[in-house]
C-alpha positions as CSV (number, residue, x, y, z in Angstrom):
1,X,-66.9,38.4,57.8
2,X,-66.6,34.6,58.9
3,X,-65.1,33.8,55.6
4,X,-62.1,36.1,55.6
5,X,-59.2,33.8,57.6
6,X,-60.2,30.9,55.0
7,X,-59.7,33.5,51.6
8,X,-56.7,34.6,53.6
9,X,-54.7,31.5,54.1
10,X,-56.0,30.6,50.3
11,X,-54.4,33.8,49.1
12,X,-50.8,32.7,51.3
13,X,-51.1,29.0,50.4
14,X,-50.9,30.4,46.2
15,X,-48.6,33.4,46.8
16,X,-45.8,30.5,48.5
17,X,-46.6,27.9,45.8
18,X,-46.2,30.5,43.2
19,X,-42.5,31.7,45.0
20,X,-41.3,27.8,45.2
21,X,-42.5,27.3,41.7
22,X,-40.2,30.7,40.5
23,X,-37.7,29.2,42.8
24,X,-37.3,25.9,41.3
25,X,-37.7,27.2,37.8
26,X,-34.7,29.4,38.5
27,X,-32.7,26.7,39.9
28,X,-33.5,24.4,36.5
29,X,-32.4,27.5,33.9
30,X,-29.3,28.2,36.2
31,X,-28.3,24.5,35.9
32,X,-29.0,23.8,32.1
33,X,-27.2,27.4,31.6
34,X,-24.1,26.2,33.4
35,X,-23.8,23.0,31.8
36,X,-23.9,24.7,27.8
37,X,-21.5,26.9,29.7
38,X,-19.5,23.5,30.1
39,X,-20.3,21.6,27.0
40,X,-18.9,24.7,25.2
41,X,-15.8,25.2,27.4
42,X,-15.0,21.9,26.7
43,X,-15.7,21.8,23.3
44,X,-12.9,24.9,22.8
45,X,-10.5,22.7,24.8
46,X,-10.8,20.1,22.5
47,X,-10.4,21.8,19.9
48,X,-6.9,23.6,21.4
49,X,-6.3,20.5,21.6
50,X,-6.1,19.5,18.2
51,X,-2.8,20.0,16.0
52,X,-4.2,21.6,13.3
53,X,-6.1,24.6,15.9
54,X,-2.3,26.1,16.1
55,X,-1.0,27.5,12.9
56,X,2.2,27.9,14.3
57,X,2.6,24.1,14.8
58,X,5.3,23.0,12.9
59,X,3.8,20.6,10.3
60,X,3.7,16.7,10.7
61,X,2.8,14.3,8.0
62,X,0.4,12.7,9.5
63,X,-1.6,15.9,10.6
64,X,-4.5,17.8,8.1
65,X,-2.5,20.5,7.8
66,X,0.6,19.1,5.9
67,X,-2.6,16.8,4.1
68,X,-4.2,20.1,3.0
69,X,-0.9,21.5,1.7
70,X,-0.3,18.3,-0.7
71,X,-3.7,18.4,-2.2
72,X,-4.2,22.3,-2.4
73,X,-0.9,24.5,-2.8
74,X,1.2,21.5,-3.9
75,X,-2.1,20.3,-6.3
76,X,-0.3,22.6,-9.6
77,X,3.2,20.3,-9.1
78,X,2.1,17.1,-9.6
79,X,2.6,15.2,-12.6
80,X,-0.4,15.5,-15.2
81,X,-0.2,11.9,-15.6
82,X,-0.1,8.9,-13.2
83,X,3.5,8.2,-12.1
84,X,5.1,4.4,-12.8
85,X,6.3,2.3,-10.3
86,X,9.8,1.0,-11.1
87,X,11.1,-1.0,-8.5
88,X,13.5,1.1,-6.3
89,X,14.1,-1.7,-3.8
90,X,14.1,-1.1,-0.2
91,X,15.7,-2.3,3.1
92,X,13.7,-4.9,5.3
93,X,13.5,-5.6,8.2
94,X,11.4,-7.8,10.7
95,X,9.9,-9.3,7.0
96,X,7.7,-12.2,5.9
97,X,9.3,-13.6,2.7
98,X,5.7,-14.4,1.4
99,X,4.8,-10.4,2.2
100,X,8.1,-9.7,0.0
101,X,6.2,-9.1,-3.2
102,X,7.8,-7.1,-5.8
103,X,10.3,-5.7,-3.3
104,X,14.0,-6.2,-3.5
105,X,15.3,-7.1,-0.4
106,X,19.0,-6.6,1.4
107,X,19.2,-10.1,3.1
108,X,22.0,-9.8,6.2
109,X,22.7,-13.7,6.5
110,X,22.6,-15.9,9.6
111,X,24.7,-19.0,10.7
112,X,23.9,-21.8,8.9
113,X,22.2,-19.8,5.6
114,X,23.3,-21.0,2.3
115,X,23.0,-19.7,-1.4
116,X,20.6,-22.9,-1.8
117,X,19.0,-22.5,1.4
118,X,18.2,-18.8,0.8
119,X,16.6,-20.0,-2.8
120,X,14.5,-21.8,-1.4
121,X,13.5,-19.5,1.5
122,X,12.8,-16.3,-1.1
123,X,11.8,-19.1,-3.5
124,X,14.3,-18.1,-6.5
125,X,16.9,-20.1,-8.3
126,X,20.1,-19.9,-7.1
127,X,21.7,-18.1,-10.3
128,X,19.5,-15.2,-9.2
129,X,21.1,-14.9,-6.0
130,X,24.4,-15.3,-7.4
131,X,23.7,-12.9,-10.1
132,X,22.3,-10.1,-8.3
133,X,25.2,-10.1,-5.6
134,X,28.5,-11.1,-8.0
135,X,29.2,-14.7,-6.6
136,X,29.6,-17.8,-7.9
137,X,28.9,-21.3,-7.2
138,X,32.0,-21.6,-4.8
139,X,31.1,-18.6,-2.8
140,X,30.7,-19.4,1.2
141,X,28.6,-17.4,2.9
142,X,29.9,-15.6,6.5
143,X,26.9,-14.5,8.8
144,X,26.3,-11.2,8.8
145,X,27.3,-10.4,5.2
146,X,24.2,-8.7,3.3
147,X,22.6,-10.0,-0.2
148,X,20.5,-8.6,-2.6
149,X,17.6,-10.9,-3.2
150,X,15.6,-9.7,-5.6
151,X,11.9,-10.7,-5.8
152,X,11.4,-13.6,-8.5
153,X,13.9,-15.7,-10.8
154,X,15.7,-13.4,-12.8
155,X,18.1,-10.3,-13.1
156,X,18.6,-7.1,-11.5
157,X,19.2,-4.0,-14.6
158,X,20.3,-0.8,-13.6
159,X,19.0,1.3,-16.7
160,X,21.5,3.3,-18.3
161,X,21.8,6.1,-21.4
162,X,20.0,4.6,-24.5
163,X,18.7,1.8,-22.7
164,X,15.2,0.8,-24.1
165,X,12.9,-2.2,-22.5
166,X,13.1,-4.4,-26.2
167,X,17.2,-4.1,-25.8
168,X,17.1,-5.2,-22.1
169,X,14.5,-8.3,-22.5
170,X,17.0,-9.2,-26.0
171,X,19.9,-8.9,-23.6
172,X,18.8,-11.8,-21.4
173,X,16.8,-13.5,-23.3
174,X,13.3,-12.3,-21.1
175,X,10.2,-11.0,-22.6
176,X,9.6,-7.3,-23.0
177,X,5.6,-7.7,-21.8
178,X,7.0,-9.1,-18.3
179,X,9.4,-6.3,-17.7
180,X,6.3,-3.9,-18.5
181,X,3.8,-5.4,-16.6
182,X,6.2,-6.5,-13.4
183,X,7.6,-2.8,-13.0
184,X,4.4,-1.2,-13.7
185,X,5.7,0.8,-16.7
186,X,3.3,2.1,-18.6
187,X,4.8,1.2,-22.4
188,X,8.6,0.3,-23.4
189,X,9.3,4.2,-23.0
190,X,8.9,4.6,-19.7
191,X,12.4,4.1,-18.3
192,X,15.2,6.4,-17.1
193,X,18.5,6.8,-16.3
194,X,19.0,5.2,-12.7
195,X,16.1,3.0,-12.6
196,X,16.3,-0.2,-11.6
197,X,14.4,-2.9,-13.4
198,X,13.4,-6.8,-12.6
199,X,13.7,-8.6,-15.4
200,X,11.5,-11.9,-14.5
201,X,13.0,-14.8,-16.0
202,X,16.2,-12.9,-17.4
203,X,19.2,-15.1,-17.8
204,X,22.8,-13.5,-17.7
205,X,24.2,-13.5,-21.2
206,X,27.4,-15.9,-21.7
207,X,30.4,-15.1,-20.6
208,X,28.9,-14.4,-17.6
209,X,29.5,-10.9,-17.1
210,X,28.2,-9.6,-13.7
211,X,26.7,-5.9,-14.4
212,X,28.2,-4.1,-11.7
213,X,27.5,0.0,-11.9
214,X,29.7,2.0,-12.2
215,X,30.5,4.4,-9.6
216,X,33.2,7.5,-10.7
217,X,34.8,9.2,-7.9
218,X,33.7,13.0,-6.9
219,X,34.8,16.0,-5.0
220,X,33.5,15.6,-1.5
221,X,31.7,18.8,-2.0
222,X,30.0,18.5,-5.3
223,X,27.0,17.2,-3.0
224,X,25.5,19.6,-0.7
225,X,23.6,18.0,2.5
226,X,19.8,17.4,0.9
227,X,18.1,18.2,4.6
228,X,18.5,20.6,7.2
229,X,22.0,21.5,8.7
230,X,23.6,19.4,10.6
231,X,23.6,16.4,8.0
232,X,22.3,13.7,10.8
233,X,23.5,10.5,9.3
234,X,20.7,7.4,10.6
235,X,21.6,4.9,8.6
236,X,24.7,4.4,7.0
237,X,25.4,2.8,3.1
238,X,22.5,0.3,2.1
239,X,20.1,-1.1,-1.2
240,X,21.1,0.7,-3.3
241,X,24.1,3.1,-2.6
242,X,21.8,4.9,-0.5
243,X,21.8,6.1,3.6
244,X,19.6,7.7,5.6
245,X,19.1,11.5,6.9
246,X,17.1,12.9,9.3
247,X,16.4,15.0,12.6
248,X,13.6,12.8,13.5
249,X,11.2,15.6,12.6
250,X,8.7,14.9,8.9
251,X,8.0,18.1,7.8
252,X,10.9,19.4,7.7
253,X,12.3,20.4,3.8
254,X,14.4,18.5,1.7
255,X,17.0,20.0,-1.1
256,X,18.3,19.5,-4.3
257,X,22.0,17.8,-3.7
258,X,23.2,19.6,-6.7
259,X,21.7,21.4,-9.8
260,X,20.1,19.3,-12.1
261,X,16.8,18.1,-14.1
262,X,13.8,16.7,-12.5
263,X,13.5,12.8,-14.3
264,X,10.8,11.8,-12.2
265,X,8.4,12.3,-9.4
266,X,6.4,9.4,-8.0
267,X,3.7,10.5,-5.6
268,X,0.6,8.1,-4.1
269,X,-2.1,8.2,-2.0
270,X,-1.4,4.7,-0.8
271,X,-0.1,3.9,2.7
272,X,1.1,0.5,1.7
273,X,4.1,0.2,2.9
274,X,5.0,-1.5,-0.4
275,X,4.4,1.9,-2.5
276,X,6.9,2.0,-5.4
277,X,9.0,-1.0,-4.0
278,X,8.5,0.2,-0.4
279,X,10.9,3.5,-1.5
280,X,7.5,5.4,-1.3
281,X,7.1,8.8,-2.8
282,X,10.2,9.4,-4.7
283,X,12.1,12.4,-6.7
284,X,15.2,11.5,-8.6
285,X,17.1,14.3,-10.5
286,X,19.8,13.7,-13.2
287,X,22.5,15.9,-12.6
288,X,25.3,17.4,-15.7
289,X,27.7,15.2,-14.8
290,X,25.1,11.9,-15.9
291,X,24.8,11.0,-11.9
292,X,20.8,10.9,-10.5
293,X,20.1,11.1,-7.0
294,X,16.8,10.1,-5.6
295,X,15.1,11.0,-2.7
296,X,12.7,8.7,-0.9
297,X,9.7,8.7,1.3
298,X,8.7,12.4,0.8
299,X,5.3,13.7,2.1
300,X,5.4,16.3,-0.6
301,X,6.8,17.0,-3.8
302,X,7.5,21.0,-4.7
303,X,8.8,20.3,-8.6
304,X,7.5,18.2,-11.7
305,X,9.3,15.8,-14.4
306,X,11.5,18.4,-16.3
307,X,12.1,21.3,-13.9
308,X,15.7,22.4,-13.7
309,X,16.5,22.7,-10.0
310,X,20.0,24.6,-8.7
311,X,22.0,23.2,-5.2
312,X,19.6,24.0,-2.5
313,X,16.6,24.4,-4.0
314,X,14.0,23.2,-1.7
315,X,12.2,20.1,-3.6
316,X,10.2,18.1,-0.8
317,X,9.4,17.9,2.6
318,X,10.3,15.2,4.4
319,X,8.1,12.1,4.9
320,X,8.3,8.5,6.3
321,X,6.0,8.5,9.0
322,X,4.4,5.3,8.7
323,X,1.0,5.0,7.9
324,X,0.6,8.2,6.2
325,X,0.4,8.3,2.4
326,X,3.3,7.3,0.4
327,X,5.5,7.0,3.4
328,X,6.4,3.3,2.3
329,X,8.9,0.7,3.9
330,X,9.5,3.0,6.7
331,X,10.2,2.7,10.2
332,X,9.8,6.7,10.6
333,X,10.7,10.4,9.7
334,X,13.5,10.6,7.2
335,X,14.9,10.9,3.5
336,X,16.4,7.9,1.7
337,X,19.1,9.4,-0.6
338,X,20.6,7.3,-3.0
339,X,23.1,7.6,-5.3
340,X,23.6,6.3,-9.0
341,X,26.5,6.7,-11.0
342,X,28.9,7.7,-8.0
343,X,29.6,6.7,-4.6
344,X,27.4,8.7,-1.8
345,X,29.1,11.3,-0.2
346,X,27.5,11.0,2.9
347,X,28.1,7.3,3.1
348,X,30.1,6.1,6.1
């Protein structure tokens, strides 16, 4: 049998290649095993990670989920027609004058500014400035007193009952196709109680009678607090008759002040921080008494043009959160209530 140690060592020589081969094979599947083991613990991290995973997460603006709720549940209490864009004003800060476009500004002056100077700055005549803040042509300026500078020569019109675009372009001599087309109304009917209108090129009808609106005392409580208890104050009285509440939080709901009747709701998907005169999305409700409040830079809207709402009833949730759609000239989370007709409670 000469030939048996050589078929031997053969049969050894395959058996241990076979075995390392197994070995190494084994080794490979362990590895690629623990690494989809790893891809796919990391991949639930991530996503545990993410706000919307959470449905206990309170809701933020910004986030999907408060997203998903404006253009699924909220979908039914939209307008059925596209909303105008009345300018509403806003307060600036930290501005450009040439990014200023259709805003009205709240101008705190500075040592040295003039009414001529600041004409020139916001590139209006100086009637507009003294027109839109009650001064004349004596008037000194003292720094740190505020102006309303509104956005091209002309006049500021808070629209009252029976007010129609033709009777405001008559009243100062302007054209009714300017108003229209600079505050994006749609035709000469689309005004309300409590706008406020631009009217380019107006001219303040001899004598010169300064509209100034009028604001009628009420009981401290015939406003309820519009957010969340307690009624953080942020920002105290500015453009126009207005301050700011807020816990910091957007989300969070908003309320009627007082019963009332839906006049408007303004909603966009733009995140210009110009959106309806930087107010952003905006409710305003006219209440029995002929006084509308508004409510600015929602996230979400709960009623439509023509609902009757009673004190409390939850409207909105709160907005502002810059960046995110309709938030406008915001800095962050919070409700811009204004006041028209009489003086804000909640003003300090």
């Amino acid at each position: 049998m000469p030939n048996t140690p050589s078929k031997t060592k053969r049969f050894f020589g395959s058996l241990i290649l076979g075995i390392v081969f197994i070995i190494i094979f084994f080794a490979l599947s362990q590895k690629k095993t623990q690494e989809t083991i790893n891809l796919k613990n990391q991949s639930e991290y991530a996503f545990s990670r993410t706000p919307v995973a959470d449905p206990t997460k309170k809701a933020q603006p910004e986030l999907p989920e408060l997203l998903l709720i404006q253009n699924t549940t909220l979908k039914g209490a939209l307008p059925p027609y596209s909303v105008s864009a009345q300018v509403l004003g806003a307060l600036v800060g930290g501005f450009e004058p040439e990014d200023v476009q259709k805003v009205i500004v709240e101008y705190v002056t500075e040592q040295g500014d003039t009414i001529s100077s600041l004409a020139q700055k916001f590139n209006v005549s100086v009637n507009t400035i003294l027109w839109a803040n009650s001064l004349t042509q004596s008037s000194i300026l003292k720094p740190g007193q505020k102006l309303i500078i509104p956005p091209v020569s002309g006049i500021i019109h808070h629209v009252k009952a029976g007010d129609t675009v033709t009777e405001v372009a008559k009243k100062y001599s302007a054209k009714s196709e300017e108003i229209i087309s600079f505050n994006s109304l749609s035709d000469e009917a689309d005004v309300f109680v409590g706008d406020i209108l631009v009217i380019p090129n107006g001219v303040m009808p001899k004598p010169k009678v300064v509209y100034v609106p009028e604001t009628t005392p009420i009981a401290k409580n015939y406003f309820i607090c519009p957010i969340t208890l307690p009624c953080r104050l942020s920002q105290g009285l500015h453009w126009y008759n207005a301050v700011d509440l807020t816990h910091g939080q957007c989300g969070e709901p908003i309320y009627a002040a007082a019963g009332g009747k839906v006049l408007k709701v303004k909603i966009t998907a733009s995140t210009s921080r110009w959106a309806f005169g930087g107010a952003g999305n905006t409710i305003s409700i006219l209440h029995p008494n002929g006084v509308v409040t508004s409510y600015g830079h929602i996230a979400v809207s709960f009623v439509s043009p023509g609902d009757e709402v009673l004190p409390g009833d939850k409207i909105a949730l709160m907005g502002g959160q810059p960046g995110t759609p309709g938030a406008g000239l915001s800095t962050g989370c919070h409700l811009h209530f204004g006041v028209t007709g009489a003086a804000n409670s909640f003003a300090k």
